[in-house]
NUDREN-953637 format. One record per residue (C-alpha): residue number from 1; residue in one letter; x, y, z. Coordinates in nm, 3 decimals. Each point is the difference from the previous one (the first is absolute). Layout:
+-----+------+---------+---------+---------+
|  nr | rest |       x |       y |       z |
+-----+------+---------+---------+---------+
| NUM |    a |       X |       Y |       Z |
...
+-----+------+---------+---------+---------+
END
This chain:
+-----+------+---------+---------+---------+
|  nr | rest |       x |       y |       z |
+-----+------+---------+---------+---------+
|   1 |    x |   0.000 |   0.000 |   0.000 |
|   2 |    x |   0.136 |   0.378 |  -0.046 |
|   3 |    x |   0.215 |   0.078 |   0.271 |
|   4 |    x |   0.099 |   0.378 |   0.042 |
|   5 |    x |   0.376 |   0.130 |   0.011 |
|   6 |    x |   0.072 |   0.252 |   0.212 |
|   7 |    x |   0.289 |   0.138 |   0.175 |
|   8 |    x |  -0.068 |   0.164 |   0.362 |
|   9 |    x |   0.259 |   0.064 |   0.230 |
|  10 |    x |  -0.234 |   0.025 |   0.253 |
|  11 |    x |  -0.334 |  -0.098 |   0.047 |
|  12 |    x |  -0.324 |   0.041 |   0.158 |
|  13 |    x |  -0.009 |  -0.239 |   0.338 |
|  14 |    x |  -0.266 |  -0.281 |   0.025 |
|  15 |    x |  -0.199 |  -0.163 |   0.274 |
|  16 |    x |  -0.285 |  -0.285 |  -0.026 |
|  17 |    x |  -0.360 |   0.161 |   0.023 |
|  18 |    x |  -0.280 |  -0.157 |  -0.064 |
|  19 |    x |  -0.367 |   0.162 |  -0.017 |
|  20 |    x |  -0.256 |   0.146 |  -0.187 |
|  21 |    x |  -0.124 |   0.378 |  -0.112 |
|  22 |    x |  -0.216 |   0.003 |   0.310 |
|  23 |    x |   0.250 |  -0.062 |   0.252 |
|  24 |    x |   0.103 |   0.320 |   0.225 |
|  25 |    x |   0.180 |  -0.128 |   0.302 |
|  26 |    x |   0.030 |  -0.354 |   0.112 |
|  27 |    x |  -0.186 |  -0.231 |  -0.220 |
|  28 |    x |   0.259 |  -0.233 |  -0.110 |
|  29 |    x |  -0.190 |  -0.227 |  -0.346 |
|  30 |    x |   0.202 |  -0.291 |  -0.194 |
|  31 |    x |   0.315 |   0.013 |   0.188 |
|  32 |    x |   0.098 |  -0.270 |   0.293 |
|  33 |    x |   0.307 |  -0.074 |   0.232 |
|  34 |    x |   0.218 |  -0.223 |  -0.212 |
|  35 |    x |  -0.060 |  -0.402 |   0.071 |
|  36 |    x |   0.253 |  -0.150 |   0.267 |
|  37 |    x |   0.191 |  -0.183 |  -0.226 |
|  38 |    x |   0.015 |   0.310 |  -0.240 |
|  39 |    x |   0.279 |   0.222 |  -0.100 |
|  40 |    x |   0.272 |  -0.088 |   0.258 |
|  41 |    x |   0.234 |   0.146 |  -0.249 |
|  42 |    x |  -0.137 |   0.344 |   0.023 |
|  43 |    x |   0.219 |   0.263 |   0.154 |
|  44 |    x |  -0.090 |   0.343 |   0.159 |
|  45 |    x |   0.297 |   0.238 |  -0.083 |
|  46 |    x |   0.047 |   0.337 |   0.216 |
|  47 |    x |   0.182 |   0.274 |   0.034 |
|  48 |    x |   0.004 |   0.296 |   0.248 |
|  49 |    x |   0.169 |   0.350 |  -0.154 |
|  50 |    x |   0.171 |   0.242 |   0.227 |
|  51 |    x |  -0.296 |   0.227 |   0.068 |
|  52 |    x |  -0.209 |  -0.358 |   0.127 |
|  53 |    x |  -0.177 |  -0.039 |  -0.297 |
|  54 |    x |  -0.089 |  -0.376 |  -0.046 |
|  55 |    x |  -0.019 |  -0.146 |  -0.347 |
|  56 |    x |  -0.146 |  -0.361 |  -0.087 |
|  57 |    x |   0.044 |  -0.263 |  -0.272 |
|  58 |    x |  -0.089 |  -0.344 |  -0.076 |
|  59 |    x |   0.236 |  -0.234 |  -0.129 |
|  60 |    x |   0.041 |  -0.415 |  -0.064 |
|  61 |    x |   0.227 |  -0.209 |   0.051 |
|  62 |    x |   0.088 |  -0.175 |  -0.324 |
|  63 |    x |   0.317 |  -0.171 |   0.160 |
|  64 |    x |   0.084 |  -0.115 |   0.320 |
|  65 |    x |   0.280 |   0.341 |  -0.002 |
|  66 |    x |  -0.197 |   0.210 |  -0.287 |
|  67 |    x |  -0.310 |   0.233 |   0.053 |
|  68 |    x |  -0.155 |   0.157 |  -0.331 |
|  69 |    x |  -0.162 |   0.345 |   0.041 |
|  70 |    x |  -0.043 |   0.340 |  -0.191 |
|  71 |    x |   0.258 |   0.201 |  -0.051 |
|  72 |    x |  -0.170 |   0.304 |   0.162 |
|  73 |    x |   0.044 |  -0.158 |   0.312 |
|  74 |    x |   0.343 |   0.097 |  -0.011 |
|  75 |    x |  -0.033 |   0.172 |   0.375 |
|  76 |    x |  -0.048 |  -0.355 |   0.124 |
|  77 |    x |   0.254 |  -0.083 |   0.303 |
|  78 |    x |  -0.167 |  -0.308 |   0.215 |
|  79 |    x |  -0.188 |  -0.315 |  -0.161 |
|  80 |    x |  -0.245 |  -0.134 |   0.237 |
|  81 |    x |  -0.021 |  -0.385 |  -0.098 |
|  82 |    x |  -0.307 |  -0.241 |   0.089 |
|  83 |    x |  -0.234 |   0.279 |   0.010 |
|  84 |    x |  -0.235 |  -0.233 |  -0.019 |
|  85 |    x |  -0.153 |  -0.177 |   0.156 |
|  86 |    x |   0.357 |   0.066 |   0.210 |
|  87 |    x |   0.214 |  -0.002 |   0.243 |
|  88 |    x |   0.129 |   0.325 |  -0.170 |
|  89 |    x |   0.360 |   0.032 |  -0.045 |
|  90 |    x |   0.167 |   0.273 |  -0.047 |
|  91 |    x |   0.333 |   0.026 |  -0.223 |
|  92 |    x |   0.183 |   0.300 |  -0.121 |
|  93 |    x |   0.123 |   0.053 |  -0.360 |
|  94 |    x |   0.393 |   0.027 |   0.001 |
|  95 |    x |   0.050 |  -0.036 |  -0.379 |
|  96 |    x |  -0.024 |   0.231 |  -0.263 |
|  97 |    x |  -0.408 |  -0.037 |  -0.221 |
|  98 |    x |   0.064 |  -0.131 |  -0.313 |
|  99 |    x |  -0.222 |   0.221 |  -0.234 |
| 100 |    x |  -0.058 |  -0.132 |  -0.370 |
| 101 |    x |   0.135 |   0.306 |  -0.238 |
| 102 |    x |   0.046 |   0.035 |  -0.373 |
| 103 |    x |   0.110 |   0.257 |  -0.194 |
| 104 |    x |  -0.175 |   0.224 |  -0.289 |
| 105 |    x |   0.113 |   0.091 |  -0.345 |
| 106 |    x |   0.175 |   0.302 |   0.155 |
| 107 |    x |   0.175 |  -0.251 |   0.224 |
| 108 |    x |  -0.189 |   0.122 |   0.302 |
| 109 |    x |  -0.073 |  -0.232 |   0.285 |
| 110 |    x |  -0.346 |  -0.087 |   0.101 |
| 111 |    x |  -0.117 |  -0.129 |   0.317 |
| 112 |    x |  -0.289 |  -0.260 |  -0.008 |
| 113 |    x |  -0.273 |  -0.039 |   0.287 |
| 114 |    x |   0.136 |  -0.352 |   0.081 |
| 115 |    x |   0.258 |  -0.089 |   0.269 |
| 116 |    x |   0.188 |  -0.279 |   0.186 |
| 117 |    x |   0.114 |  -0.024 |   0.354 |
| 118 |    x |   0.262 |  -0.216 |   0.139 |
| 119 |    x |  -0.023 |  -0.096 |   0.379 |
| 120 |    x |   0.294 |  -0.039 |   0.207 |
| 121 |    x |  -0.095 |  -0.375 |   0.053 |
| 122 |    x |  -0.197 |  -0.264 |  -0.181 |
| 123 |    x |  -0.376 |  -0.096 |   0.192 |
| 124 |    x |  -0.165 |  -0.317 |   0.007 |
| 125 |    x |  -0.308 |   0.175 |  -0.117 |
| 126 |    x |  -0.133 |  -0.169 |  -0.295 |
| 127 |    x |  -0.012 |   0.316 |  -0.354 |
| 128 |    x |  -0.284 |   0.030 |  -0.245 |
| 129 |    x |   0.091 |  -0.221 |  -0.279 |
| 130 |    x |   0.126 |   0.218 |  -0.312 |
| 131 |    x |  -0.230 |   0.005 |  -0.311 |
| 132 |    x |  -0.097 |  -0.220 |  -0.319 |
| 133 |    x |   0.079 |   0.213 |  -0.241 |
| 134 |    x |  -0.095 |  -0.196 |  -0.272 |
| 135 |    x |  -0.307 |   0.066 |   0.147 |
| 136 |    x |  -0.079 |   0.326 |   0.022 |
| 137 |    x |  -0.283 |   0.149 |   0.165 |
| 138 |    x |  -0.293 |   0.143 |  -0.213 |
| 139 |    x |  -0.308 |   0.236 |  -0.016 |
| 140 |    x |  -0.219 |  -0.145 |   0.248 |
| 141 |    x |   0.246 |  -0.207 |   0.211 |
| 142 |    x |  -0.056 |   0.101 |   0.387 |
| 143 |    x |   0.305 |   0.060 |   0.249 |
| 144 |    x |   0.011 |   0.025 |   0.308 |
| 145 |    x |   0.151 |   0.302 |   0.148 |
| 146 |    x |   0.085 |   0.056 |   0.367 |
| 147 |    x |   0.088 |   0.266 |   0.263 |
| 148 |    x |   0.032 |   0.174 |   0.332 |
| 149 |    x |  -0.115 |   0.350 |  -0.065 |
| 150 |    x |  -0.319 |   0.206 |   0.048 |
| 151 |    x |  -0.351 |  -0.236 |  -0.089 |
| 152 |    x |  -0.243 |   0.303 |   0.076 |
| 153 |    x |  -0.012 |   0.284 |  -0.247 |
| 154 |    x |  -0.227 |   0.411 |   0.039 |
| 155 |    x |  -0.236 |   0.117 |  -0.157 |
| 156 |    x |  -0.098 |  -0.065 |  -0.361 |
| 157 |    x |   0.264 |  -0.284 |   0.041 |
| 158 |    x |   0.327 |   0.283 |   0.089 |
| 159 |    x |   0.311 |  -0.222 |   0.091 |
| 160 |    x |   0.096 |   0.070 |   0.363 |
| 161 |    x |   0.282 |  -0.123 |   0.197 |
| 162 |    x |  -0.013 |  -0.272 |   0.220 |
| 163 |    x |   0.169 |  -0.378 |   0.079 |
| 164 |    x |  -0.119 |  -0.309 |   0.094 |
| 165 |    x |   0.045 |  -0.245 |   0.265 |
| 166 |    x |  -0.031 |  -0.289 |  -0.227 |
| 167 |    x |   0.139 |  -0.113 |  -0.327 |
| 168 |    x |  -0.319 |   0.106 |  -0.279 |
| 169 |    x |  -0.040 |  -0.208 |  -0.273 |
| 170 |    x |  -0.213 |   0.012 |  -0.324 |
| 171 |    x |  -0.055 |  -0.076 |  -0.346 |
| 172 |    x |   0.028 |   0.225 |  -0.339 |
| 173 |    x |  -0.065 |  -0.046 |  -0.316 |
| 174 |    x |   0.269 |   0.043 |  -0.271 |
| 175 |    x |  -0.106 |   0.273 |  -0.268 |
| 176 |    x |   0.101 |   0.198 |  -0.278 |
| 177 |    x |   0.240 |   0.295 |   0.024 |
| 178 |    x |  -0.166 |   0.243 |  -0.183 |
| 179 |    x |  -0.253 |   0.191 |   0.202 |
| 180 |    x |   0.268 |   0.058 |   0.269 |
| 181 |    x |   0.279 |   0.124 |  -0.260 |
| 182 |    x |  -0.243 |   0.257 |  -0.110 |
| 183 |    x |  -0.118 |   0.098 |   0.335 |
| 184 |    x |   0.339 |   0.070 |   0.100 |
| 185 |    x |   0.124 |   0.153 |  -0.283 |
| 186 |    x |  -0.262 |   0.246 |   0.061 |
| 187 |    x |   0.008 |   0.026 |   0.338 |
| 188 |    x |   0.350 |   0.018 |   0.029 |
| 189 |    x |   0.173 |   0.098 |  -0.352 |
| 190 |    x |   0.371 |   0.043 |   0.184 |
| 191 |    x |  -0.030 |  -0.357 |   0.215 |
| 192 |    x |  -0.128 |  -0.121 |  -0.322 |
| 193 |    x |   0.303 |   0.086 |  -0.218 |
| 194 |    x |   0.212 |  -0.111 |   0.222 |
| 195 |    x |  -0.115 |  -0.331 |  -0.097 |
| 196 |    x |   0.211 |  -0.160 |  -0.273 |
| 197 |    x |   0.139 |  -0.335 |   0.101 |
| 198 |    x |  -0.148 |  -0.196 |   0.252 |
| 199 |    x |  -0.243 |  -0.308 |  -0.029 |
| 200 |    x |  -0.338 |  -0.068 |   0.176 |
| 201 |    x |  -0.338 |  -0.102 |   0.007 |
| 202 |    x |  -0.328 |   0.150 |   0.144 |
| 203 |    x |  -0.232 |  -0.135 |   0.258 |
| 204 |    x |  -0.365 |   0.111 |   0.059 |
| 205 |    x |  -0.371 |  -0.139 |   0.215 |
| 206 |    x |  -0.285 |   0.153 |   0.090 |
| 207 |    x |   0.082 |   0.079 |   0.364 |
| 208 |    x |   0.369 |  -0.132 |   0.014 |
| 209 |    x |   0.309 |   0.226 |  -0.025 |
| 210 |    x |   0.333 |   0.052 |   0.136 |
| 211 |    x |   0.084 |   0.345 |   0.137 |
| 212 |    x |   0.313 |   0.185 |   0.208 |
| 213 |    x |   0.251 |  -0.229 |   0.228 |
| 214 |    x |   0.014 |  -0.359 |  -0.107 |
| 215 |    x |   0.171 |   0.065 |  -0.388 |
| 216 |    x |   0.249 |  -0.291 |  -0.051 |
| 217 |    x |  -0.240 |  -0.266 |   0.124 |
| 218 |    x |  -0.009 |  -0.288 |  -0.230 |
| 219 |    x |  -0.279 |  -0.089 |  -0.268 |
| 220 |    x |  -0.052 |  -0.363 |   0.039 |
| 221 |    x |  -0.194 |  -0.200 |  -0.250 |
| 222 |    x |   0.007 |  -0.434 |   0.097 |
| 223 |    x |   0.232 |   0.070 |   0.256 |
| 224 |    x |   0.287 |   0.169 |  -0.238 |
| 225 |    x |   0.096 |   0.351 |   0.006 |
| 226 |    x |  -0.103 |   0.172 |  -0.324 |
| 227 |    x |   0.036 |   0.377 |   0.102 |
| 228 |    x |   0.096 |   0.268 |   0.214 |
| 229 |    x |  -0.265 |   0.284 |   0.183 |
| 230 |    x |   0.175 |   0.286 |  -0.189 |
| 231 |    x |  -0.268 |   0.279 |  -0.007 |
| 232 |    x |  -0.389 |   0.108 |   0.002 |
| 233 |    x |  -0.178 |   0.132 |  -0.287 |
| 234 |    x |  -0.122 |   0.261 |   0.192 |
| 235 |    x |   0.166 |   0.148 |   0.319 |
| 236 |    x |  -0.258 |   0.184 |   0.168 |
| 237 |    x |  -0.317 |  -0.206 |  -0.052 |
| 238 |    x |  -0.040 |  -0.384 |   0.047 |
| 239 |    x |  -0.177 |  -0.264 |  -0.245 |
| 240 |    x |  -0.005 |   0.253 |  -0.292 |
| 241 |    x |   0.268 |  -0.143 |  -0.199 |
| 242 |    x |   0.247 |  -0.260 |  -0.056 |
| 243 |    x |   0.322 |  -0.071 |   0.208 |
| 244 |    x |   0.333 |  -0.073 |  -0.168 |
| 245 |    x |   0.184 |  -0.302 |   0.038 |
| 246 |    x |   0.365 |  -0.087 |  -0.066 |
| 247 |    x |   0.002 |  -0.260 |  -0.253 |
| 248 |    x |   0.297 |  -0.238 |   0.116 |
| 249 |    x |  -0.028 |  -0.196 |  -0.307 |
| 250 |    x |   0.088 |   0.225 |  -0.200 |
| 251 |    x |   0.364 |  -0.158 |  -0.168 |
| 252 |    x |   0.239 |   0.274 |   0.134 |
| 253 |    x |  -0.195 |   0.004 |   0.366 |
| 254 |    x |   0.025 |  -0.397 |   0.013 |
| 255 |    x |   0.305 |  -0.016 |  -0.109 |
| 256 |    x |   0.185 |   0.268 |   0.216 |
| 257 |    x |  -0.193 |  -0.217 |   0.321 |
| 258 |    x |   0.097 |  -0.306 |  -0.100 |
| 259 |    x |   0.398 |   0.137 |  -0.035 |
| 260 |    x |  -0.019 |   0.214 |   0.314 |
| 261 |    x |  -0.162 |  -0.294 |   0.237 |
| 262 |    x |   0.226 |  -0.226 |  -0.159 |
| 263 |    x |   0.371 |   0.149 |   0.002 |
| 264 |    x |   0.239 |  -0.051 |   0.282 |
+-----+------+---------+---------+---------+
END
């Protein structure tokens, strides 16, 4: 299906919402605390700037040393492992993120939203399984997406900050690119010419979305890890359009993990 280049630096954060165009304040519709036995390889990434501002991620763990994230959660400093359903532990990130960059026709390099983290020691816990790329997902496949952040939104469906307790999990349906790429690109003509190399695919259900604190999470389809939570369709209001996923089977994104998890 048509996947949409584009080449952010940074991008809008994402959390996992789920409701409907009536919801104001706490009605929480189509979302659910993930299973027991699901997504032990999920990670919660933070980071805590010099003026106390926090900052949250998601992550997974796609090795027993290797946790694959978006690149705009570059702040990241601690990786919280067996978020759920725990014991949490906490590790911090010694080594250097390993961000996948190409270069232009000018021989500028570009930053893509996808990133790899390296922890200091190998854990026992078991990593989403990589992806069948000779079978790629499709218009109409659902995913399940997952997170930590906010699961209530304002009025007339306004995002608004929040975290919770629990690991949220729900499904979304795999859909063209288009509507999205034009929304943006009128919404936000600079943020949308800075897109010129990068490689994802869109997600959108009635009631389902994915809004600020929980990008990197992974987008699971039969227990593989297809994408990354890169960015919302729309920042300030929830359920309106797609969200943006990084599409880790694209050749130069598969590739690059493969080589990074792999080399000594």
């Amino acid at each position: 299906f048509p996947l949409l280049t584009t080449c952010p630096l940074l991008l809008w954060g994402t959390c996992v919402t789920v409701g409907t165009v009536v919801d104001l304040q706490k009605r929480i519709i189509g979302g659910q605390t993930c299973g027991q036995h699901e997504r032990h390889y999920h990670v919660r990434l933070r980071a805590v700037a010099a003026d106390g501002k926090r900052y949250m991620c998601g992550g997974s763990l796609i090795s027993d040393q290797w946790i694959l994230t978006a690149a705009h959660c570059l702040k990241t400093m601690f990786a919280l492992l067996g978020v759920h359903p725990g014991p949490t532990q906490q590790v911090q990130i010694t080594t250097q993120p390993v961000i996948f960059k190409d270069k232009d026709n000018n021989n500028n390099v570009r930053h893509h939203d996808i990133m790899l983290l390296k922890l200091p020691t190998p854990t026992q816990i078991q990593p989403v399984g990589l992806p069948d790329c000779q079978n790629r997902l499709s218009v109409g496949a659902t995913v399940q997406i997952a997170g930590h952040a906010s699961t209530t939104m304002g009025p007339n469906n306004k995002r608004k900050p929040g975290w919770s307790n629990t690991l949220q999990c729900a499904n979304i349906d795999i859909v063209d690119c288009q509507r999205v790429r034009n929304y943006i690109q009128q919404d936000d003509p600079q943020f949308y010419q800075a897109f010129s190399c990068q490689h994802w695919f869109c997600g959108q259900t009635p009631g389902v979305d994915v809004c600020h604190g929980d990008s990197g999470g992974g987008v699971v389809y039969q227990d593989r890890i297809y994408g990354v939570n890169s960015f919302t369709g729309d920042p300030k209001y929830a359920c309106s359009e797609a969200a943006g996923f990084m599409d880790i089977c694209h050749p130069q994104y598969f590739k690059w993990i493969q080589n990074t998890i792999t080399s000594p």
